[in-house]
C-alpha angles and dihedrals in degrees: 000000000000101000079188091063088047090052098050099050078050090057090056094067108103092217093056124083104180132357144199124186115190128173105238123205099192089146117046104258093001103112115178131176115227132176132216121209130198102196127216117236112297133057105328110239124259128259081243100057090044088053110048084038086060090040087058088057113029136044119258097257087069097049111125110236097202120042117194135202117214133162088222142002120250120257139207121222091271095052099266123135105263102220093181084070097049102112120244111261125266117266083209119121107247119230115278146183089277136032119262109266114194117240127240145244114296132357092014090055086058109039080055100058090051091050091057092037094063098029092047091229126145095220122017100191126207102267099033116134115239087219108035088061091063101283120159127200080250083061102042086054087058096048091063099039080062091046091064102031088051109031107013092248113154091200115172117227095229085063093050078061089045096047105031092158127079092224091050090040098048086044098057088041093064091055095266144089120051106008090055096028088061094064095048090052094054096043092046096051090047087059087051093061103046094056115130111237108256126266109193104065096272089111127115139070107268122201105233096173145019136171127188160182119213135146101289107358130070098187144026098261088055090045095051078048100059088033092061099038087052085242114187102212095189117135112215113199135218121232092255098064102071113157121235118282099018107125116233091234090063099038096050085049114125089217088057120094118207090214151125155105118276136188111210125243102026089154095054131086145163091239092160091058087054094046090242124147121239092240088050102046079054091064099039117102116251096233090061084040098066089026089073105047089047095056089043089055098037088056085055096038081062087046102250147131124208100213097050100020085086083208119138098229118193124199122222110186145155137177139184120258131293115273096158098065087052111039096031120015096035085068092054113056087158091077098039084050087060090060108023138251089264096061089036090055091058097038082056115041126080086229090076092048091100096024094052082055092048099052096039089056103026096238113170102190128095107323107197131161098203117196112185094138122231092011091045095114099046091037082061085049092054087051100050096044095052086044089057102038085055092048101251087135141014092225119001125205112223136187162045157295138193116188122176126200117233092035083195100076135097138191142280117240129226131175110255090000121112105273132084125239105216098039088254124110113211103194108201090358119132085223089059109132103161149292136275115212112243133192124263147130135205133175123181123196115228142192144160108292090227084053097045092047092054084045094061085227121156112263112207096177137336124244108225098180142330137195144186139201147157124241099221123204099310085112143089091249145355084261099045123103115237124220092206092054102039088045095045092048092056089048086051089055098041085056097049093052088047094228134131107243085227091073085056109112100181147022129194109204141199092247112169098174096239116149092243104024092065102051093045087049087057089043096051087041087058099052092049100054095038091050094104120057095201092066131095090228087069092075115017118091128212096000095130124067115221132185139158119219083212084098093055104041103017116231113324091178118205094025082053099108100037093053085053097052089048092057087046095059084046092065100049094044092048089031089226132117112214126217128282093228125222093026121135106144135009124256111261094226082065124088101203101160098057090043129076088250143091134161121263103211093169155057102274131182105230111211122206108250130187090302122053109262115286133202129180131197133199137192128180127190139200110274097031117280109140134187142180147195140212119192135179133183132282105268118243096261088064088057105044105122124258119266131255122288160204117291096243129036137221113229106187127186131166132168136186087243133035088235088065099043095057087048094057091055097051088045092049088049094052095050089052097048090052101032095051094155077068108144094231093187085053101043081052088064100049105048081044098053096020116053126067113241116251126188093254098072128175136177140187125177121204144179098232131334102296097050085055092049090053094040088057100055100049101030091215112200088227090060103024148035140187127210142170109211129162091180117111112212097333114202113278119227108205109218128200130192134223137227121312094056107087125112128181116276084004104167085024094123087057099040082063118047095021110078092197086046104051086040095054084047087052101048090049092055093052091047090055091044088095091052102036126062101217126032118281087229095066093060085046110044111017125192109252121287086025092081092101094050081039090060093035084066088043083065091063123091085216096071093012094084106031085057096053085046092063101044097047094050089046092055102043085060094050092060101048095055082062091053115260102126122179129248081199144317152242136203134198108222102314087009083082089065093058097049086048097050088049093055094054092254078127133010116241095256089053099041085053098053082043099059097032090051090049091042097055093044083040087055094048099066128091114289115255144169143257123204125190113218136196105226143059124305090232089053089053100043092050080050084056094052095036079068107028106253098123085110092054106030151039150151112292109181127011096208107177134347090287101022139081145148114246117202134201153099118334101247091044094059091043085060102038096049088053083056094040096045089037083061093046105259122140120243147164138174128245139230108255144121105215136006109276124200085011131112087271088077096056093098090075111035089101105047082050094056089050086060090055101054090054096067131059112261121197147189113276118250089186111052122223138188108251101228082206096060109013092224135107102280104254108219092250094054094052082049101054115089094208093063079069095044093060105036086090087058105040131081113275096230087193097150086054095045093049076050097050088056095044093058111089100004138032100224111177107253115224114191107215104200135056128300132015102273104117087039093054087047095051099052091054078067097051118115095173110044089185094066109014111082138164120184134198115233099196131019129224096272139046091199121123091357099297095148091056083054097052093046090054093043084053089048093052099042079053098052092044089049080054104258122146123234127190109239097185099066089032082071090024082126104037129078095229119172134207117259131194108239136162110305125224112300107240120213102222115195118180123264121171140131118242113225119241111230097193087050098049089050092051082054102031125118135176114289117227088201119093093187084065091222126157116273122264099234129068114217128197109259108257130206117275106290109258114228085271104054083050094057095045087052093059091052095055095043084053081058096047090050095041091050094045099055087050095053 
């Protein structure tokens, strides 16, 4: 390899100043290539842009695999770079797309130390991509040579390309992901397709969920607003806010109207949530800029996201066309230069619209950019019904955008031509005199109405059927609108959604306020809906409302016909039909009152006749496409209310950045204070099922809206909780408690409301029925006025254990219906039965009569104490020797570094806590009733052990830490009766045996029991508070709820720690619904590229389009024009000139 070759393609980055490229050996026999880079002024330029600029121009073998940022290059004494001083590279992971996610236990862990091994990276998460990190297909080789010298994995190349993540490797490696994933697909989607239309009213393509850009209003909620109020949202600019690249001339002209409708922030965009660079973001066109962030929020707005919803989602988009490249990029080759001209190509053509979408959000359905001019939007909205309805895909995202630079520009006037003189469109008016184009994007959500309505998703409206067609050459000209074509593609429609067109309320039409498209859109309309002399249409005048939000917005082009079909699904789900703006009195070429027709030019209620409400769209383009729309209502099974629920709610949030998480929350708060009617249980839902999970996570339970609101501004501990966590789905340590913890009704909140709960209660009640002599049920849960006697049994180890027994068991199970599953478990004292039990060491039956059994021999011996002490075991033990107490007592838990339990007879510990608290040591009694794990026990040990030996014991198939040993159970302990035997003798080592689980790995630790007591233990063992974390289940109360509170406060401690719950069985028994709530905030930084004026002169010629607007094609940046390329563009601007005056 020529470093010198590498260096010099390096040089021709324009973000690089200077350059050196050595081949390093840190490591013997380990030779790398790695390149160090001196920027120029300016943001320096990512890993990720060096890299793909260098990939463009060498082959893979002399890619450097470190790149390295310096303000300078070291030197030698005679000016030369000193490549002996050049640092050795950081073994740090460079940013990338996705946060880093740690990997899990197992293959994962080593695929990602190999990773890092041959990569030279600190961390490898798991969705990192190989290459992306800086892989080669040299390395790649290597890696799988590893793979087989280390593990015995015969592991092909090609899969380490199809797989280039650890998650997706490791996957695949086990015999899962993508190989068995690809037949069920297929074999799903071919059930899809073979599925029989719908015969009891459920068919259809409803719109669940929509998001949006227009003049004035930047969601659906602002839009109905202005809609309803008969806002006019047109900007009407000063002189003095030319845009660049408008000529004077043109601007200063009377014809020319300073006037149109603008979205805000077009030159701002989240790159880094898209995992874009800012040099490239620059470069990106605008369209595929906001297009992004509406489809991402769409998805959300549903309810939906893209990587769990298992949904295969298609993509259906247009845009106008490119203004930016031309008006603004096409001035500044330096910065395509940065990115290249590749990237530059894609980020700039409408072909990539839909693809850009597709790739951002990995969405595997139909991918089509769709360009059929002024009908683009609802054309993609054709597509993408008929594609869902025939299964092609399970939702669909559909729409448009139309973006012009500069935003501040206007139109030129002609008499009788398209655009309007004064900036304000008048649809149906006589004093119509055109249109102006505006800026604006929508997308909608869709899915099939039977699947929605399962779903429990939000139906704004149902599309009943759609069409298309073109209207030929039966027409004055290419741009004229034809009545024939407009009118045969609504009775297409009409036809396809099986309805009379007398039982349509409402059309919204294209409407672009010209003096002669208007008239021949009425006309067309007429004919449609009177085709059939049967109908009622045939004969009725001015029954259906119609309207055009042209008059509210202006002409936003290609999201024309999306904007109207939102506004359509707005009026059937309000049952209102907002104003036609800027209409006084018909145009005289239109017969209104002879048509079905008439002008609603205000705000209406709409009341439900003999048919369910109906709406229709239409959108014509240049050049003749038409479509058009039928919609009906959402049926009354889409709208049946959700179900009853739990007491207390789970709000999660989470963000890629701090900023945006805070402003979540304030956005979520906000919504809720507004929006008070807010169904919590089903916003709940949807930020549980609906959002993707980002690593700055926050969550705050509450009883009802208020409490969330509140919840929300002060961010209470009791109710909330923030963490930063890059783990997916740690392993989760089950953790039970032992004896001292109980409290009356404890679990009582559970055995309520949670049917599994309450039946595994019940079972285990049943099962104690031959060892105790009362019901279980009556200690627990005592009738009311009996809670004191009740407590006063609690207090027996008799009932005490077998209580705790019972609940613990219940409530494992409970959570691992909702799909927290251990990796293992612990258990402090009788907590280790639990966790045994659990494991299949005993069955249920036999774990029951165990504990009963040792709880009842346990209860028959002479009453003793228990003292906590301050200070190490091994100081207390040498105390215990010191007096002689080593035959009655002993330590019988350890507890934390510096405490411990100490257990003997009464009048011991009496004596031994004076001594202890008269040489400063803290110390305090416990509730108990005998001494336990001291010699005291040693009566029953053996009848115990005879107990044992009567059941069958088994292996473990969920390990579990010994709190005797500290140590991982061994198979023969766990079989030997006499290990249980024992247990109620032997220290409980519960601090060693946290510890044990804390060494090599940082499981979440779940305590399964009431109160907070293990968990409180535990923590006093963490070293690393960021990712070790132990987590309370109940609380010491069941009053006012207060368990509920404490399970969602664990649920949401567990989701924030990573794990992974299953939402779906977690409301297996509720009815929840889908609810539209704030979408993610977006941090928007600018990113746009200033024109160069001097750049744009040398280049300039003479436009041919009054209107000034950009030109329609998009050309590839040159190089800067040499003298004589300037002085053949002026010729040929003299011959422009020449022949236009001529013509």
């Amino acid at each position: 390899i020529e470093l010198g070759e590498i260096e010099t393609v390096l040089a021709e980055h324009p973000a690089v100043r200077e350059n050196a490229v050595t081949a390093r050996e840190d490591r013997p026999g380990d030779v790398r290539l790695a390149a160090y880079v001196v920027p120029r002024p300016g943001p320096p330029p990512s890993v990720t842009a060096l890299r793909d600029f260098l990939r463009e121009r060498l082959p893979d073998y002399m890619m450097p695999s470190h790149f390295v940022t310096l303000e300078r290059l070291p030197v030698t004494p005679n000016g030369k770079v000193d490549r002996r001083a050049l640092p050795a590279p950081e073994r740090r992971r460079p940013e990338l797309e996705q946060n880093y996610v740690a990997p899990r236990a197992g293959m994962e862990t080593t695929l990602a130390q190999l990773w890092g091994e041959l990569l030279q990276m600190d961390r490898v998460g798991a969705r990192d991509n190989f290459f992306e990190l800086g892989g080669t297909s040299l390395l790649a080789l290597e890696a799988v040579a590893e793979l087989k010298r280390r593990h015995g994995l015969d592991v092909p190349i090609v899969r380490l390309f199809q797989c280039p993540t650890i998650s997706a490797l490791a996957a695949r490696l086990a015999g899962a992901g993508e190989a068995d994933g690809f037949d069920q697909r297929i074999e799903a989607w071919a059930r899809r397709r073979r599925r029989t239309p719908d015969t009891d009213g459920m068919d259809g393509v409803a719109i669940i969920g929509m998001a949006m850009r227009f003049p004035d209003a930047e969601n659906a909620e602002q839009l109905w607003a202005n809609l309803c109020a008969g806002r006019e949202s047109i900007t009407f600019f000063r002189p003095e806010d030319k845009g660049p690249g408008i000529p004077d001339e043109l601007w200063n002209d009377p014809n020319y109207s300073r006037a149109r409708g603008i979205i805000r922030d077009i030159d701002k965009f989240d790159a880094a949530f898209f995992g874009i660079s800012p040099h490239e973001a620059e470069v990106m066109d605008p369209h595929q800029r906001v297009f992004l962030e509406l489809c991402w929020a769409a998805l959300e707005d549903a309810g939906y996201d893209s990587e769990s919803c298992g949904a295969r989602i298609g993509v259906y988009a247009g845009m106008l066309n490119n203004s930016y490249f031309p008006m603004n990029l096409s001035t500044r080759p330096d910065l395509v230069q940065l990115v290249g001209e590749f990237p530059a190509m894609y980020g700039n053509e409408k072909d990539h619209i839909a693809l850009r979408v597709c790739h951002k959000l990995n969405l595997r359905g139909p991918g089509l950019s769709i360009h059929t001019a002024c009908s683009t939007s609802l054309v993609t909205v054709d597509a993408a019904f008929h594609d869902v309805v025939e299964g092609r895909c399970d939702m669909a995202l559909a729409g448009g955008i139309a973006i012009t630079a500069p935003q501040n520009s206007g139109h030129y006037h002609e008499e009788g031509g398209v655009f309007c003189r004064d900036g304000h469109c008048r649809p149906f008016d006589a004093d119509a005199a055109g249109t102006m184009f505006s800026d604006g994007a929508g997308v909608v959500v869709m899915k099939r109405l039977r699947d929605a309505i399962a779903d429990g998703d939000t139906v704004w409206a149902v599309i009943k059927g759609s069409a298309v067609n073109n209207d030929g050459a039966q027409k004055v000209s290419y741009l004229a609108p034809s009545v024939e074509g407009q009118a045969e593609v609504i009775a297409m429609a009409q036809a396809e959604a099986g309805v009379d067109p007398a039982s349509i309320g409402f059309v919204e039409a294209h409407g672009t306020g010209t003096l002669l498209g208007d008239p021949i859109e009425i006309e067309g309309l007429t004919l449609a809906f009177r085709r059939k002399a049967d109908s009622a249409a045939s004969s009725r005048n001015q029954y259906c409302a119609i309207g055009s939000i042209k008059g509210n917005l202006g002409h936003p082009t290609i999201a024309a016909g999306v904007a109207g079909l939102i506004k359509a699904a707005m009026a059937l789900r309000y049952a209102k039909i907002p104003p036609s703006i800027n209409f006084r009195r018909p145009n005289p070429r239109i017969d209104f009152a002879n048509s079905p027709f008439y002008v609603c030019s205000r705000l209406i209620d709409w009341p439900r006749g003999a048919t369910p409400r109906r709406a229709a769209v239409s959108s014509f383009g240049f050049g003749g496409t038409n479509a058009h729309a039928v919609l009906e209502e959402a049926p009354p099974q889409a709208l049946a209310p959700s179900g009853p629920s739990r007491a207390w709610q789970l709000l999660p949030l989470s963000a890629k950045t701090a900023a945006a998480l805070e402003r979540a929350t304030t956005n979520l708060r906000e919504f809720l204070r507004a929006h008070p009617e807010t169904n919590l249980a089903d916003a709940a839902y949807t930020l549980q099922t609906g959002r993707r999970r980002f690593a700055h996570r926050r969550f705050v339970v509450a009883e009802d809206v208020d409490g969330a609101v509140a919840a929300l501004e002060t961010l209470d501990g009791t109710v909330s909780a923030s963490r930063f966590s890059e783990a997916l789905n740690p392993g989760v340590v089950f953790m039970f408690p032992g004896q001292g913890s109980q409290y009356v009704n404890m679990g009582l909140n559970l055995y309520r409301d949670e049917p599994l709960f309450k039946a595994t209660v019940d079972r285990c009640a049943e099962l104690a029925r031959p060892d105790m002599d009362r019901d279980l049920r009556e200690v627990l849960y005592p009738a009311a006025g009996r809670e004191e006697e009740a407590a006063a049994l609690l207090k027996q180890t008799r009932f005490t254990q077998p209580a705790l027994f019972t609940i613990e068991f219940a409530l494992a199970q409970l959570w691992m219906s909702w799909g927290v599953r251990p990796v293992a478990t612990v258990g402090h004292s009788l907590g280790e039965f639990v966790g045994a039990c659990l494991g299949g060491v005993f069955s249920l039956e036999d774990a029951i009569h165990l504990v009963a059994a040792r709880a009842r021999l346990m209860q028959e011996l002479p009453a003793g104490a228990m003292l906590s002490v301050r200070l190490p075991a091994a100081e207390v033990e040498q105390r215990l020797q010191d007096r002689g107490l080593m035959e009655t007592c002993s330590i019988a838990a350890i507890n934390g570094p510096a405490l411990c339990v100490v257990s003997g007879p009464i009048a011991a510990m009496g004596e031994l806590q004076k001594a202890l608290e008269n040489d400063g040591a803290m110390c305090r009694p416990l509730h108990t009733s005998h001494a336990f794990h001291s010699p005291m026990m040693a009566p029953v040990v053996e009848p115990v052990a005879q107990i044992a030996r009567g059941i069958k014991l088994s292996a473990p198939r969920l390990p579990f830490v010994s709190t005797v040993t500290a140590r991982w159970i061994a198979d023969e302990q766990a079989l030997d009766p006499m290990y249980w035997a024992l247990h109620l003798r032997r220290c409980v080592r519960f601090a060693e045996a946290v510890q044990e689980l804390w060494r090599e790995s940082s499981p979440v630790l779940l305590e399964i029991g009431p109160r907070a007591t293990a968990t409180t233990l535990a923590m006093q063992q963490a070293t690393d508070l960021a990712r070790q974390i132990a987590i309370p289940s109940l609380s010491d109360t069941a009053e006012g709820g207060a368990e509920w509170k404490a399970m969602m406060r664990a649920a949401g401690q567990l989701w924030a720690a990573g794990v992974s719950l299953d939402w779906r069985e977690f409301y297996a028994l509720q009815r929840r619904r889908k609810v539209s709530l704030p979408t993610y905030a977006f941090e928007r930084t600018r990113y746009w590229a200033e024109r160069d004026e001097a750049m744009a002169n040398r280049r300039a010629t003479l436009s041919s389009e009054p209107c000034g607007a950009a030109p329609a094609i998009v050309t590839t940046p040159s190089a800067t024009p040499s003298p004589d390329a300037d002085a053949t563009a002026g010729r040929r601007a003299a011959i422009v000139a020449a022949l236009t005056k001529m013509l």
